[in-house]
C-alpha positions as CSV (number, residue, x, y, z in Angstrom):
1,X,-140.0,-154.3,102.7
2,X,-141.7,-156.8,100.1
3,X,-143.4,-154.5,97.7
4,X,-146.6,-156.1,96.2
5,X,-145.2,-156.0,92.9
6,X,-143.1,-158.3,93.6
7,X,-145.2,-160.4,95.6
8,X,-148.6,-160.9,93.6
9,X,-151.1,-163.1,95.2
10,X,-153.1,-163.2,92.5
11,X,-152.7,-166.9,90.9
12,X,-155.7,-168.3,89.2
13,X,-154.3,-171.7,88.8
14,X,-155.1,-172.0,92.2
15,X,-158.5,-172.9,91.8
16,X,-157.4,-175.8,89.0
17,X,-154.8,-177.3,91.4
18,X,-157.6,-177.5,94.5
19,X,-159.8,-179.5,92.1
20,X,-157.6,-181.4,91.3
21,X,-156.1,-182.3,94.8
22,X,-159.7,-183.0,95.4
23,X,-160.6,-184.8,92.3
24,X,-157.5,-186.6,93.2
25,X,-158.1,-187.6,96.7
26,X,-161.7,-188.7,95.7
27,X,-160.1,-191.1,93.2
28,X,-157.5,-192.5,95.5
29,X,-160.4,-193.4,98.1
30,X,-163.1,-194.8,95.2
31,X,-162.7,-197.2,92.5
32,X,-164.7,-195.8,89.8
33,X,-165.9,-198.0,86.6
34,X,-165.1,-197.2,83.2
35,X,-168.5,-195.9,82.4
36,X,-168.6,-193.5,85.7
37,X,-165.4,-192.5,84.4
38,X,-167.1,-191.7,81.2
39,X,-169.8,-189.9,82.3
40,X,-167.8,-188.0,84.8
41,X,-165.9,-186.7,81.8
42,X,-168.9,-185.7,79.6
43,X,-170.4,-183.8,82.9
44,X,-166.7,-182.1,83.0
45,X,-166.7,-181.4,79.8
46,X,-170.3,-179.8,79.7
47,X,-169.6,-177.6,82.8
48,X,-166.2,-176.2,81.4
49,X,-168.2,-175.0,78.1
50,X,-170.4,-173.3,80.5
51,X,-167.3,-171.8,83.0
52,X,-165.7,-170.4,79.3
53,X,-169.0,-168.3,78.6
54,X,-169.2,-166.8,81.9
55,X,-165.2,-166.5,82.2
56,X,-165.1,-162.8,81.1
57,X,-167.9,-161.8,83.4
58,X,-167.9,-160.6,87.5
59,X,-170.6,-163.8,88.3
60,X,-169.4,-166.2,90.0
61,X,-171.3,-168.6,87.9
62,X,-168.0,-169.4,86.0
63,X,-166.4,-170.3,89.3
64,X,-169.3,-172.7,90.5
65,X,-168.6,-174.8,86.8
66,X,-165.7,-174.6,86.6
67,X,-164.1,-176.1,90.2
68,X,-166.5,-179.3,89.8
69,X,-165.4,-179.7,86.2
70,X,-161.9,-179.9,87.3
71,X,-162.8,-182.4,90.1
72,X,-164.4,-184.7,87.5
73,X,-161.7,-184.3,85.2
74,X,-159.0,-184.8,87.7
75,X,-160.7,-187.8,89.4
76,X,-161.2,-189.3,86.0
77,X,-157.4,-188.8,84.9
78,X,-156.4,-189.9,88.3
79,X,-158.3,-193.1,87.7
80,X,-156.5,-194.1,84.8
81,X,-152.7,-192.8,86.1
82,X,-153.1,-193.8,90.0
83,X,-151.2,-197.2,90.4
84,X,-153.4,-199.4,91.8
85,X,-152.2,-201.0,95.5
86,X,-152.1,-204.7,95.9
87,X,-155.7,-206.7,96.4
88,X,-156.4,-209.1,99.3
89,X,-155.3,-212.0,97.0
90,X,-152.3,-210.8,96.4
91,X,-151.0,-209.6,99.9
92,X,-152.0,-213.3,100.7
93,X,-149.7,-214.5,98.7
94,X,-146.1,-215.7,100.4
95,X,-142.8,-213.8,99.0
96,X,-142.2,-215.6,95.6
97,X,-139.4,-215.7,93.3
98,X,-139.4,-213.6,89.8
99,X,-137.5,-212.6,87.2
100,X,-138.0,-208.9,85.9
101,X,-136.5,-206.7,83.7
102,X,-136.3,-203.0,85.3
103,X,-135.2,-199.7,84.6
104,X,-133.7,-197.4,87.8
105,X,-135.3,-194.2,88.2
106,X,-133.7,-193.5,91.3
107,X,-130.9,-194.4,93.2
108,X,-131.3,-193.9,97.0
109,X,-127.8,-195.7,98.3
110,X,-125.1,-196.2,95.3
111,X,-122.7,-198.9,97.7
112,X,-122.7,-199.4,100.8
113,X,-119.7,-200.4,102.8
114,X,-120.9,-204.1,102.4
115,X,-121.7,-203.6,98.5
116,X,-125.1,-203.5,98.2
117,X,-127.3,-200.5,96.7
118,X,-130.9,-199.5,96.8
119,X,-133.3,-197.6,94.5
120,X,-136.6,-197.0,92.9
121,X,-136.9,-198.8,89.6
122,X,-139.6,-199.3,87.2
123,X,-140.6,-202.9,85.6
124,X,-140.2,-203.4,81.8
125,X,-141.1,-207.3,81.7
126,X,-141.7,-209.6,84.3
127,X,-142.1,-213.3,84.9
128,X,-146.3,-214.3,85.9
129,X,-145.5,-215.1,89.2
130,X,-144.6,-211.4,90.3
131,X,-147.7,-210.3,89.4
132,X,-146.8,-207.2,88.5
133,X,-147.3,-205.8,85.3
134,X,-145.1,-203.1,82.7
135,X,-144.4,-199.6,84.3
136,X,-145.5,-200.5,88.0
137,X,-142.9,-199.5,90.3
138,X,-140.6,-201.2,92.4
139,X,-137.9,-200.6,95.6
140,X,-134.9,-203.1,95.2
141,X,-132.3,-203.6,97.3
142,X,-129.7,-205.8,95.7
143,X,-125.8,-207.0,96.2
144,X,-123.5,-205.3,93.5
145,X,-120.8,-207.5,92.0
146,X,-117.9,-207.5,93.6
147,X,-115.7,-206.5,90.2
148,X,-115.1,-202.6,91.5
149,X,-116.1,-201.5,88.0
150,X,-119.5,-202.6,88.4
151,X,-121.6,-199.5,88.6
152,X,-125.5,-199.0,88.7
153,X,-126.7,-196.2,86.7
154,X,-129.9,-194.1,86.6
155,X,-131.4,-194.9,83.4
156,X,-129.8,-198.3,82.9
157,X,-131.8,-201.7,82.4
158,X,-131.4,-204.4,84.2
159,X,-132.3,-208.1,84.3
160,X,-132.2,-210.2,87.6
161,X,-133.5,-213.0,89.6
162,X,-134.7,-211.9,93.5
163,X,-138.0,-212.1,95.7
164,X,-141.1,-209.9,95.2
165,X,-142.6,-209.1,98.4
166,X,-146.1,-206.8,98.5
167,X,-146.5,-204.0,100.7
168,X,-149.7,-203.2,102.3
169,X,-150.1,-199.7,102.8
170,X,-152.6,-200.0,105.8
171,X,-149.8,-201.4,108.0
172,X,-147.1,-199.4,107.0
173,X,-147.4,-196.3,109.0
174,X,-145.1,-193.5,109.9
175,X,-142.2,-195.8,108.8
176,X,-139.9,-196.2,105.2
177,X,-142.8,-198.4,103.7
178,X,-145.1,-196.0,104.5
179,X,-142.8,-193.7,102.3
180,X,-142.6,-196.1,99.5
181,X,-146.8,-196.9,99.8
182,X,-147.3,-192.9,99.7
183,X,-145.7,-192.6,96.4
184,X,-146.7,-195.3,94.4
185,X,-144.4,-197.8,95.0
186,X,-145.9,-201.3,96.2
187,X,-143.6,-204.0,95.7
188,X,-140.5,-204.6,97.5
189,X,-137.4,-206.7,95.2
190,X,-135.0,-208.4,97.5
191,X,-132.4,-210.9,97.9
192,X,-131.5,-210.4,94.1
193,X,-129.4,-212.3,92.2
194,X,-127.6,-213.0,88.3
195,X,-128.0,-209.3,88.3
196,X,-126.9,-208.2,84.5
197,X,-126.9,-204.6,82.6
198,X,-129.2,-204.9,79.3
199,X,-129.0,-201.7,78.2
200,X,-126.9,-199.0,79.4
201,X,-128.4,-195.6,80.5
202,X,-128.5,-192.7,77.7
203,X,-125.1,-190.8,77.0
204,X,-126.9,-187.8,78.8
205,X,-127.5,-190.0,81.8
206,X,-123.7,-191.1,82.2
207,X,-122.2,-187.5,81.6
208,X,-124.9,-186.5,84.4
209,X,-123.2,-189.9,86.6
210,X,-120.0,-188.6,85.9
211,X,-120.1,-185.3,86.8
212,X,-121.3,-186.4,89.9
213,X,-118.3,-188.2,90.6
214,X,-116.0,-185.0,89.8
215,X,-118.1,-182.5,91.5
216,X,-117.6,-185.1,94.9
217,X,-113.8,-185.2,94.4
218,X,-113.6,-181.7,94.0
219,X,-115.7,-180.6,97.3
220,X,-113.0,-183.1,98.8
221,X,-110.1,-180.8,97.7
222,X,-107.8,-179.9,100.8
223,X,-110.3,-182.2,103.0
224,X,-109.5,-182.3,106.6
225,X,-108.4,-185.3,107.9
226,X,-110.9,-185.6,111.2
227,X,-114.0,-184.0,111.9
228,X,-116.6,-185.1,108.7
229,X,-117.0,-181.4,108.0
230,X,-116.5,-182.8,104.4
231,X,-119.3,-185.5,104.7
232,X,-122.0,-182.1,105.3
233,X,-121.0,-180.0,102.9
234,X,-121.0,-183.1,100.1
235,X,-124.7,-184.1,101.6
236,X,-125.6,-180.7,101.2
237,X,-124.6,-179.7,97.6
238,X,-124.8,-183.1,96.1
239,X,-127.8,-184.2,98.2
240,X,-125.9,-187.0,99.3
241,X,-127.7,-188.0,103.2
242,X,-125.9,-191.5,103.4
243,X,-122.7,-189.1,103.0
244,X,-123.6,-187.8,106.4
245,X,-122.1,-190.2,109.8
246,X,-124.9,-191.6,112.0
247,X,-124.5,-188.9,114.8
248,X,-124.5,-186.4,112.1
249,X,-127.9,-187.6,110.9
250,X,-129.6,-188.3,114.0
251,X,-128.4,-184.2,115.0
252,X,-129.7,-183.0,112.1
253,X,-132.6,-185.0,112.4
254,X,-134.1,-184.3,115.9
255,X,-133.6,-180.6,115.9
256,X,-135.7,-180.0,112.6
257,X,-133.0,-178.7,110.0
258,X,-132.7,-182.3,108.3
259,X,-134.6,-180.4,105.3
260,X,-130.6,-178.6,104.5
261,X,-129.7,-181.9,102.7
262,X,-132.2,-182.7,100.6
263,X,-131.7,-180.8,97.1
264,X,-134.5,-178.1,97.3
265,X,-136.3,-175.0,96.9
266,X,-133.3,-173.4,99.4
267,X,-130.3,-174.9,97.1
268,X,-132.4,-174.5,93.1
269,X,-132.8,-170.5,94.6
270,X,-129.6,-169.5,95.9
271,X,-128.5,-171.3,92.7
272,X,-130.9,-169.5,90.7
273,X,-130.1,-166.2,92.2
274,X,-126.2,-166.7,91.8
275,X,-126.8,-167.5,88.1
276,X,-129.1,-164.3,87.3
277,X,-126.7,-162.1,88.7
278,X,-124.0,-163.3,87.3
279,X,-125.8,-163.2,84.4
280,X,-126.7,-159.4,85.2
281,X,-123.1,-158.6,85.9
282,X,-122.4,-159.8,82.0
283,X,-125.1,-157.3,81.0
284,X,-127.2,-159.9,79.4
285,X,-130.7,-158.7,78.8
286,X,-133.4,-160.2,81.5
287,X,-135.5,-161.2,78.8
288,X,-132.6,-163.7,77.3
289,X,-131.4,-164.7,81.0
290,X,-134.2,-167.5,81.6
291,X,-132.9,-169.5,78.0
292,X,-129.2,-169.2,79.6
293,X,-129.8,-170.1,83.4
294,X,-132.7,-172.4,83.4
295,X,-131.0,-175.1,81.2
296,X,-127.2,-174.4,83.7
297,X,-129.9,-174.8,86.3
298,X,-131.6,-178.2,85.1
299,X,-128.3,-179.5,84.4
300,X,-127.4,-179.1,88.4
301,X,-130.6,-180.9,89.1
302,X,-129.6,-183.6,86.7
303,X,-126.2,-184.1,87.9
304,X,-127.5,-184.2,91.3
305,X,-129.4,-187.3,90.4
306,X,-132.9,-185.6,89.6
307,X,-134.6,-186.5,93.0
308,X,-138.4,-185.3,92.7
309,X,-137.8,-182.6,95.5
310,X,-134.9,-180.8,93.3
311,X,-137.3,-181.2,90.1
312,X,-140.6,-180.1,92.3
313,X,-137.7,-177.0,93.1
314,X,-136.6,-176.4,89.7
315,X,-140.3,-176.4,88.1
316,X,-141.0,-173.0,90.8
317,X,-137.9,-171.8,89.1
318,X,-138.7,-172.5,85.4
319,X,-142.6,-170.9,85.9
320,X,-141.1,-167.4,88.3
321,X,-138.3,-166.8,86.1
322,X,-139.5,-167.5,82.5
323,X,-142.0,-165.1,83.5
324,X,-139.1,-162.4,82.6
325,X,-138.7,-163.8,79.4
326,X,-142.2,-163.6,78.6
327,X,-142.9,-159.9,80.2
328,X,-145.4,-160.5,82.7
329,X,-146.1,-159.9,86.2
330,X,-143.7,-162.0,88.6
331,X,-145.7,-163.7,91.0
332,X,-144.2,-166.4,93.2
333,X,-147.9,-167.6,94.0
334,X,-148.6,-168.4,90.4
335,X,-145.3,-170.3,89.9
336,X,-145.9,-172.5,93.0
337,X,-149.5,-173.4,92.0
338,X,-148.7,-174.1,88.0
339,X,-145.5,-175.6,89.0
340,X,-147.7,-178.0,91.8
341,X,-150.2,-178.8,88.6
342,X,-147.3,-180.0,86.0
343,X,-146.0,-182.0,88.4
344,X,-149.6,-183.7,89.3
345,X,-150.4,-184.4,85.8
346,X,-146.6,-185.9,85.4
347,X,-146.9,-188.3,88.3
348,X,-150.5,-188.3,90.2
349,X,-149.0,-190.3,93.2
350,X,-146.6,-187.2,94.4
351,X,-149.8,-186.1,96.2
352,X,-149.5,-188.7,99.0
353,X,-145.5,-187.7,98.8
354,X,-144.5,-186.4,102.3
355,X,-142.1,-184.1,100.6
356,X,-144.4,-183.2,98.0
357,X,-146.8,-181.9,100.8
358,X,-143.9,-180.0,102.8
359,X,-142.3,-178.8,99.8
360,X,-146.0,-177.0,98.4
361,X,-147.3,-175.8,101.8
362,X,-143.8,-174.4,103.8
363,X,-143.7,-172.4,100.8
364,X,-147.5,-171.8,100.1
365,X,-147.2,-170.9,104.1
366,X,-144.4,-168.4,103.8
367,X,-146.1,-166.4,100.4
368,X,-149.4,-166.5,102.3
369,X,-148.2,-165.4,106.2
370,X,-144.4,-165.1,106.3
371,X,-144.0,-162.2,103.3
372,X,-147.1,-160.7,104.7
373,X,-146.0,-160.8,108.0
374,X,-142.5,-159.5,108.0
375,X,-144.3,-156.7,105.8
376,X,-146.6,-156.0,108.5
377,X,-143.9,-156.2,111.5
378,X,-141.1,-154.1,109.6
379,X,-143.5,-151.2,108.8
380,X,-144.8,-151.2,112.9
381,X,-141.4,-151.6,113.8
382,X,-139.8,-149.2,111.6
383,X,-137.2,-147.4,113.6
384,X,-135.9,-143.6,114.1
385,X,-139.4,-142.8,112.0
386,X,-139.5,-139.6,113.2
387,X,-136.4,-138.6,110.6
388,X,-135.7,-139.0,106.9
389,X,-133.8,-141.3,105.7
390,X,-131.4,-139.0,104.3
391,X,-130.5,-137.3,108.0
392,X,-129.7,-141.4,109.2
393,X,-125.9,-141.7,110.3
394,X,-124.1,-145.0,109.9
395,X,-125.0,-146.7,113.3
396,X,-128.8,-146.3,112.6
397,X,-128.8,-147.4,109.2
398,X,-126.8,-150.3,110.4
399,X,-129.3,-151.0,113.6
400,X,-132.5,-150.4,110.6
401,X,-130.6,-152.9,108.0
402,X,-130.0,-155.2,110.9
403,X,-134.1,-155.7,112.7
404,X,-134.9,-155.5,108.9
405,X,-133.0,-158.6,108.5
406,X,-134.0,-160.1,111.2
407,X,-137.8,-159.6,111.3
408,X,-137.5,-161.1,107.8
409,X,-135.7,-164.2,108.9
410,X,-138.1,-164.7,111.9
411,X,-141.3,-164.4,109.6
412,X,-140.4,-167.2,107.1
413,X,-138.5,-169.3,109.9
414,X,-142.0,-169.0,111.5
415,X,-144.4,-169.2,108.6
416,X,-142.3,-172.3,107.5
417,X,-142.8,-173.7,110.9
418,X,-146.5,-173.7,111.0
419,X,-146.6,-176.0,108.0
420,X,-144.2,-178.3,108.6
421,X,-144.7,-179.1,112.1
422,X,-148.2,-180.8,112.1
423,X,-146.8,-182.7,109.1
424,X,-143.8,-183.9,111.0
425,X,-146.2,-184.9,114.2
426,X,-148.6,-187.1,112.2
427,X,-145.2,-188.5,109.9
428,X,-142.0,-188.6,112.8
429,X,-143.7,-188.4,115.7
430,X,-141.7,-185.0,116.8
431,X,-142.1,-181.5,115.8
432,X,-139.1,-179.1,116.9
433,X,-140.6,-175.6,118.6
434,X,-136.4,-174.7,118.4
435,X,-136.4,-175.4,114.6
436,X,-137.5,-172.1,114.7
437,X,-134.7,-170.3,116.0
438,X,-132.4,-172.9,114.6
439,X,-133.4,-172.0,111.2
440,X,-133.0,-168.2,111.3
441,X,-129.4,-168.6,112.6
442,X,-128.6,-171.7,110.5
443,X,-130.1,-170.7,106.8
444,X,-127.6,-168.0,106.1
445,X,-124.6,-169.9,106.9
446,X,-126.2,-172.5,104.4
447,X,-126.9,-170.0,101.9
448,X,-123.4,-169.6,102.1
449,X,-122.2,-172.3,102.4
450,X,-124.1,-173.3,99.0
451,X,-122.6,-170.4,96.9
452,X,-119.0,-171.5,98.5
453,X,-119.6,-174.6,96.9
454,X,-120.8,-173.4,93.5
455,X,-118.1,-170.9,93.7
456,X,-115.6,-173.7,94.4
457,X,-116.9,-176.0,91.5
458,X,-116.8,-173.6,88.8
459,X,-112.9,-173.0,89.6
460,X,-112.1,-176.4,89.8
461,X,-113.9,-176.7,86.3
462,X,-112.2,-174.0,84.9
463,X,-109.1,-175.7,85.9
464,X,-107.8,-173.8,89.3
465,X,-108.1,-176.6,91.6
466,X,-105.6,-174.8,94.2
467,X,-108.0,-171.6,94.4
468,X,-111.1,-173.9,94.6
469,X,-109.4,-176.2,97.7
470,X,-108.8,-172.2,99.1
471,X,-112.8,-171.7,98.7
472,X,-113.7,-175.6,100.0
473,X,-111.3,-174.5,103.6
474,X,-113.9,-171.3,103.8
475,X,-116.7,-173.5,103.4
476,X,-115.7,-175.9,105.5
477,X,-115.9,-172.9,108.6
478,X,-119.2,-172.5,107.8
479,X,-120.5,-175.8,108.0
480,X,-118.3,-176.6,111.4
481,X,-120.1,-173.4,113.3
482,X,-123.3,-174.1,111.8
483,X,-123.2,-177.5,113.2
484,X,-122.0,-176.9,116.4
485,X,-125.2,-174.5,116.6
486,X,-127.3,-177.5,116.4
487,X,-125.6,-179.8,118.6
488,X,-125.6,-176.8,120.9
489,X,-129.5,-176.3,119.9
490,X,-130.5,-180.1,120.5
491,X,-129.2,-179.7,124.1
492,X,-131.8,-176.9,125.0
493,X,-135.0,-178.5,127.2
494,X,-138.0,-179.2,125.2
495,X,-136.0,-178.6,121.7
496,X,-138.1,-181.9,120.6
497,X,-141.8,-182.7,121.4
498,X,-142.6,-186.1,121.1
499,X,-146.3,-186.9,119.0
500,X,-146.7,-190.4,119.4
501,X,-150.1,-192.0,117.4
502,X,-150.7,-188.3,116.3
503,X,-153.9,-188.3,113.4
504,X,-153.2,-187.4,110.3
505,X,-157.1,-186.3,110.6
506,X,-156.0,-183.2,113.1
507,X,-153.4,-182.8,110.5
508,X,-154.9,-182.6,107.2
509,X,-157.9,-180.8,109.4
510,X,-155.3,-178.5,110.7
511,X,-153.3,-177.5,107.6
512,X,-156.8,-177.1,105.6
513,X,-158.0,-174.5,108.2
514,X,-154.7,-173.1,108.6
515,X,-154.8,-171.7,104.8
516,X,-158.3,-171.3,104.4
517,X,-157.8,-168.7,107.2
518,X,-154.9,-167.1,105.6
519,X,-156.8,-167.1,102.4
520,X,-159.9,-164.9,103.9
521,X,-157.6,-163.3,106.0
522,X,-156.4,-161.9,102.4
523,X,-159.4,-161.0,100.8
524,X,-160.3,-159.1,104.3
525,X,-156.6,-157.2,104.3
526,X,-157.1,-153.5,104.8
527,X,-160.2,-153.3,107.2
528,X,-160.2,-152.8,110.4
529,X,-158.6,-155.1,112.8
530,X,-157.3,-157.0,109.8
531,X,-154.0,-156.7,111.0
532,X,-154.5,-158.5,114.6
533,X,-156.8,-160.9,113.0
534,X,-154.0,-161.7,110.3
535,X,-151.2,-162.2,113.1
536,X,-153.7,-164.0,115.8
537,X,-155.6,-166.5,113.9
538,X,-153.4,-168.9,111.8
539,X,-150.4,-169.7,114.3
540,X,-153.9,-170.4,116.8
541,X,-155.3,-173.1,114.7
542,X,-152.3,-174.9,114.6
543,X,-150.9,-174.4,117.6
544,X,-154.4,-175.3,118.8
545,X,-154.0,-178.4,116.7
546,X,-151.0,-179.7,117.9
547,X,-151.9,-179.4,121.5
548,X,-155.3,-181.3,120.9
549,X,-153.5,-184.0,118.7
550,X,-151.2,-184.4,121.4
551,X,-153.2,-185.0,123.8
């Protein structure tokens, strides 16, 4: 059972992060002038002095100043960082030809079969007729030179000739525009041409590139020669989709589990755990284990090209386990919010991110109902109460071990449904009621998998290729049962709903009572009929939304 030492709810940066989601969300919706900005910080200001002389007192005066002052503040510095979609005038405005000077930040497809690549990249200098200005951002999808040595790098600068198309983010729903739109990124750059490198990337930046390129030939050790079984277990420790065959995708896809290849809070915490034990098997002191893991731990996020779900990942990470290092109380609660917060300030557009928003409330959902609920469950369903512990023989401690495990699979399988399904009705158009099951059968086989893979990249690195080709065939029987579980789970009637024009209305309406329920539900835990309320009430509202939002 979860003891609640370990799983503090107590997190007081939750009330800065909901002003600023809410300061946030006012400022993406009004366009404030300078002086309303102004103001709005003086008010701030004024109420924070007032929150800070009530701070150490039981009134709830310091409360009522200081969630408005963060509001102000937050709408105020959202203002300023929030990139500013395109104006009437300029959506007007045919595709034109420009020349710009960029910088990738992101590399989404390296080379295709037919040689082309696309990414995120961010201007530097740009002709007038683009319209755009230093820092905005940019998607381009360009032709790579056909000389084979030709390689685009993060970090590198690039000039080139191609057409600057605007996106409007009103018609770009529930599609890959409606992605880029979400997180900041306006302007498509296409059909590009007299590409040439003007800077190479930082010496960190190709180390990271090429380490990449080793850790890839090395999960290809001993590859079969049929099957693709190589193709999954590359796309999930590298984070490589486009490694991944069309079938492949579209499986993974329609039953739910898609979320296994995208470098996240699953893959930075079996990572994380492997590391501190290891770590704990060299007897090095818990206090000194955060300096030695968290920069190995970075380095993987790095190498894995940095995308803003392993670095939204890695910041949980850095705030839980630095909190050894600095002797306080571990609580995963406070780490999620102050990790959400440093990653708002950073980059104010990764609130409209799709996988900002799954990323913050599966887990907010499985701290808040999962945890509680397996707690809840395993102590009802205790078995052989009735005698100690010590008087157990083998078979029941097996059988206890066993509906332990498996009430704890099942309650953050569950709790991670509930968030992530009205997000994937309003976004896909689908939500998968087997995801469910899928996932408590499917996320120990990937937690193994993933430690097979570390396991096999440290012994390549260390120079025993031949054990670490051993350790890539043990993977690879892994990853071929867990995927004939989904196709096998895909083929099951009703595996996928389909949510066609679902509102993101009943969805934001949904989630918002979803965890303002759980929150109460909380506060109220211990009274009586707090237990029934606590297991009744959230999975209603939402599946009470999704029926109504389907309709």
């Amino acid at each position: 059972m979860v003891s609640q030492k370990q799983s503090s709810h107590r997190a007081p940066s939750l009330y800065l992060l909901a002003g600023i989601v809410l300061g946030f969300c006012i400022a993406g919706q009004l366009e404030a002038p300078f002086p309303v900005v102004l103001l709005s910080l003086g008010v701030a200001l004024l109420l924070c002095l007032v929150s800070l002389g009530f701070a150490r007192s039981d009134q709830p005066v310091w409360l009522i100043c200081f969630i408005p002052a963060a509001i102000l503040s937050a709408g105020s510095y959202a203002s300023w960082r929030l990139p500013s979609p395109p104006g009437p005038e300029e959506l007007a405005l045919p595709i034109r030809e420009a020349s710009l000077a960029f910088e990738v930040t992101q590399i989404m497809q390296k080379r295709t079969a037919y040689g082309s690549a696309t990414g995120i990249g961010r201007v530097l200098q740009a002709s007038q007729t683009s319209r755009l200005a230093y820092g905005d951002r940019i998607y381009f999808r360009l032709k790579l030179p056909p000389d084979p040595d030709f390689e685009l790098l993060r970090g590198g600068h690039y000039r080139a000739v191609g057409l600057i198309n605007a996106m409007d983010p009103a018609t770009a729903a529930n599609s890959f525009t409606s992605y880029l739109t979400d997180t900041g990124v306006f302007h498509q750059f296409t059909r590009i041409h007299s590409l040439e490198l003007s800077r190479g990337p930082s010496a960190f930046d190709i180390f990271c590139e090429r380490m990449n390129e080793r850790f890839e030939s090395y999960l290809r050790l001993g590859s079969p020669d049929s099957g693709g079984l190589e193709r999954v277990y590359i796309a999930m420790l590298l984070g490589k989709k486009a490694e991944l065959t069309p079938d492949q995708s579209d499986r993974f896809r329609s039953s739910g589990t898609m979320h296994f290849f995208a470098i996240s809070g699953l893959h930075i915490g079996v990572i994380a755990t492997v590391l501190a034990q290891f770590l704990l098997l060299l007897r090095v002191p818990r206090k000194i284990s955060p300096f030695i893991g968290l920069p190995l731990l970075y380095l993987y996020v790095e190498i894995t090209g940095a995308s803003p779900s392993a670095v939204r990942a890695f910041l949980m990470a850095l705030f839980f386990w630095f909190s050894f290092a600095l002797c306080r109380q571990r609580s995963p609660l406070a780490a999620l919010a102050a990790s959400a917060v440093f990653v708002l300030i950073i980059a104010p557009a990764q609130l409209w991110s799709l996988g900002f928003q799954l990323s913050y409330t599966v887990v907010l959902s499985i701290l808040l109902f999962g945890l509680p609920l397996y707690a809840k469950t395993s102590e009802r369903l205790t078995p052989f109460s009735h005698l100690p512990k010590n008087d157990w023989s083998p078979g029941q401690r097996l059988y206890a071990r066993s509906l332990d495990a498996a009430l704890l699979l099942f309650s953050v399988s569950f709790s991670a449904w509930l968030a992530s399904a009205p997000l994937s009705a309003a976004f896909f158009g689908y939500f998968s009621p087997s995801a469910i099951i899928l996932n408590i059968l499917l996320v120990n086989l990937v937690a193994v998998a993933i430690i097979t893979g570390v396991i096999s990249l440290v012994l390549a690195l260390v120079g025993l290729p031949l054990l670490s080709e051993f350790i890539n065939h043990a993977a690879w029987v892994t990853i071929g049962l867990m995927d004939r579980i989904v196709a096998a789970g895909i083929q099951v009637p009703y595996s996928m709903l389909p949510t066609a024009d679902f509102s993101k209305t009943v969805t934001y309406t949904m989630l918002t009572l979803y965890f303002a329920a759980l929150i109460f539900i909380e506060r109220k835990r211990g009274e009586a009929g707090g237990a029934a309320l606590f297991l009744a009430v959230p999975p209603a509202i939402v599946l009470t939304g999704l029926l109504f939002g389907s309709l």
